[in-house]
C-alpha positions as CSV (number, residue, x, y, z in Angstrom):
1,X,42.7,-27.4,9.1
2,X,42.2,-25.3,11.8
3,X,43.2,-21.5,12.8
4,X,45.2,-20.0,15.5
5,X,45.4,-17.0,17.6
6,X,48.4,-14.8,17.6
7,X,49.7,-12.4,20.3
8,X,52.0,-9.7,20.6
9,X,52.8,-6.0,21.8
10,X,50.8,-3.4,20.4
11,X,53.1,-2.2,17.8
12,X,51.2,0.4,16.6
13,X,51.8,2.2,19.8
14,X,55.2,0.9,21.1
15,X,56.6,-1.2,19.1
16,X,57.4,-4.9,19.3
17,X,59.1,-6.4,22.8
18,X,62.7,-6.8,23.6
19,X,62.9,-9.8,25.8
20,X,65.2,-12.7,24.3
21,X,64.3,-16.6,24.2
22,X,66.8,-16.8,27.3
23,X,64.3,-14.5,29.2
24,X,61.0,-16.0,27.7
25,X,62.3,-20.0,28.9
26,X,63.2,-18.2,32.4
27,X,59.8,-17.0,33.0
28,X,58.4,-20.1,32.1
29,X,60.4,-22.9,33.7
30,X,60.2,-20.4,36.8
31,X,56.5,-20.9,37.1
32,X,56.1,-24.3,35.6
33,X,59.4,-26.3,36.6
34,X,58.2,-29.4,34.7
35,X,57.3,-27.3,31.2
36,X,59.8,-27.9,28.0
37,X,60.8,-24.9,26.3
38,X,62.3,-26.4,23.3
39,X,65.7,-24.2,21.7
40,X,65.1,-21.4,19.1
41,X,65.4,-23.9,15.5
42,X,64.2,-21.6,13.1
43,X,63.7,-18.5,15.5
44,X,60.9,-20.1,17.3
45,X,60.6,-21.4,21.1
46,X,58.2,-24.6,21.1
47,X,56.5,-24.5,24.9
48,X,54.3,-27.0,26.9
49,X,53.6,-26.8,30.4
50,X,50.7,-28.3,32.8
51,X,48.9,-24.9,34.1
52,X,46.6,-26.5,35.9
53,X,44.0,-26.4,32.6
54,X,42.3,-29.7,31.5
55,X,44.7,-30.1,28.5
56,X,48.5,-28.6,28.6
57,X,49.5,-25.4,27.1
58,X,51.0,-26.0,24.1
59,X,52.3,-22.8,22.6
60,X,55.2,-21.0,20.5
61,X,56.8,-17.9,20.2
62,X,58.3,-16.5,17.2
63,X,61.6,-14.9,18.1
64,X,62.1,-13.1,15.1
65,X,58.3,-11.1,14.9
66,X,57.9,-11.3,18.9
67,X,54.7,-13.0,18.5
68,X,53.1,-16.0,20.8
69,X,50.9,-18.8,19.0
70,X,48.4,-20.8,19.8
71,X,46.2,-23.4,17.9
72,X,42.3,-22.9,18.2
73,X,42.0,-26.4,19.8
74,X,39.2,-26.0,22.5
75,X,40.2,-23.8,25.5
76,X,42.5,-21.2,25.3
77,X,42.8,-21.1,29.0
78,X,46.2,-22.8,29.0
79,X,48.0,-20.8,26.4
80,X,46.8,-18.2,27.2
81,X,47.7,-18.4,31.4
82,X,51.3,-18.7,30.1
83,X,51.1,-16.2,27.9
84,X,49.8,-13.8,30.7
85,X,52.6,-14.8,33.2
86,X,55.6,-14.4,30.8
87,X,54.3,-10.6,29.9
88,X,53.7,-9.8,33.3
89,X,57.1,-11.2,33.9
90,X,58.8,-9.8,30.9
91,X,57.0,-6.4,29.7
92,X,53.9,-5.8,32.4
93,X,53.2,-2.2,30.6
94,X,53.3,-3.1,27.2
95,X,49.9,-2.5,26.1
96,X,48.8,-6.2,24.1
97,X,46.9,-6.9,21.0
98,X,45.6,-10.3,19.7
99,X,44.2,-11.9,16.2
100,X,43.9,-15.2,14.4
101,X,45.6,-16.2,11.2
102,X,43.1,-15.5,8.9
103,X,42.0,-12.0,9.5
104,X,44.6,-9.5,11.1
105,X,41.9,-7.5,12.6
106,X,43.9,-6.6,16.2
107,X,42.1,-6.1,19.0
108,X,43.2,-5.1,22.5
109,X,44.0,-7.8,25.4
110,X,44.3,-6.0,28.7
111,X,47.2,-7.4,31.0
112,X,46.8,-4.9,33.7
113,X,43.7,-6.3,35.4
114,X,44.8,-10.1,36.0
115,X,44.3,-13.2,34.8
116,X,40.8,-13.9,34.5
117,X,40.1,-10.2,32.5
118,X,42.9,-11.2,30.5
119,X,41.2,-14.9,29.5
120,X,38.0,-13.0,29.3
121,X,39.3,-10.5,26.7
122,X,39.9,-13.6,24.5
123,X,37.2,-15.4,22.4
124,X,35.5,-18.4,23.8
């Protein structure tokens, strides 16, 4: 069984984000017009969308802890791009931490310098 990767506001230091499911789908059927953002059962959103990546990103977000999810299944690339664009979109100052399931050991994820420092920021 494998892990995943979770990602979400810096609590610590501000708290966690505000923005609803409403505003998440927005952001990404804006940039991805063909994605599916499946409705909030159980307080999560259930996204894919073709970014471009080799595979699609397949992703969630948990409405209820403000958290995005991501299976370790190769690349993060994908997930991670959408990720990226919704938070630029929908908190672009919020500073941005990251860890997977099995150890909560946060580490920082800086949006403020683009894309490709934001991928790089992730494990490979």
């Amino acid at each position: 069984m494998g892990s995943s990767f979770n990602i979400s506001a810096d609590r610590e230091h501000v708290g966690p984000w505000t923005f609803t499911a409403e505003q998440v789908q927005a952001s990404v059927l804006g940039h991805w017009p063909q994605a599916t953002v499946s409705g909030a059962f159980e307080n999560f959103l259930e996204i894919v969308a073709d970014v471009g990546a080799a595979r699609p990103a397949e992703l969630s977000y948990n409405l209820r802890h403000a958290v995005f999810s991501f299976e370790d299944r190769g690349s993060p690339v994908a997930p991670l791009t959408v990720v990226h664009q919704v938070l630029h979109d929908l908190a672009p100052t919020v500073p941005v931490v990251w860890w997977i399931d099995y150890d909560v050991d946060l580490q920082p994820l800086d949006l403020t310098r683009g894309l490709d420092a934001f991928i790089a920021g992730f494990p490979a």
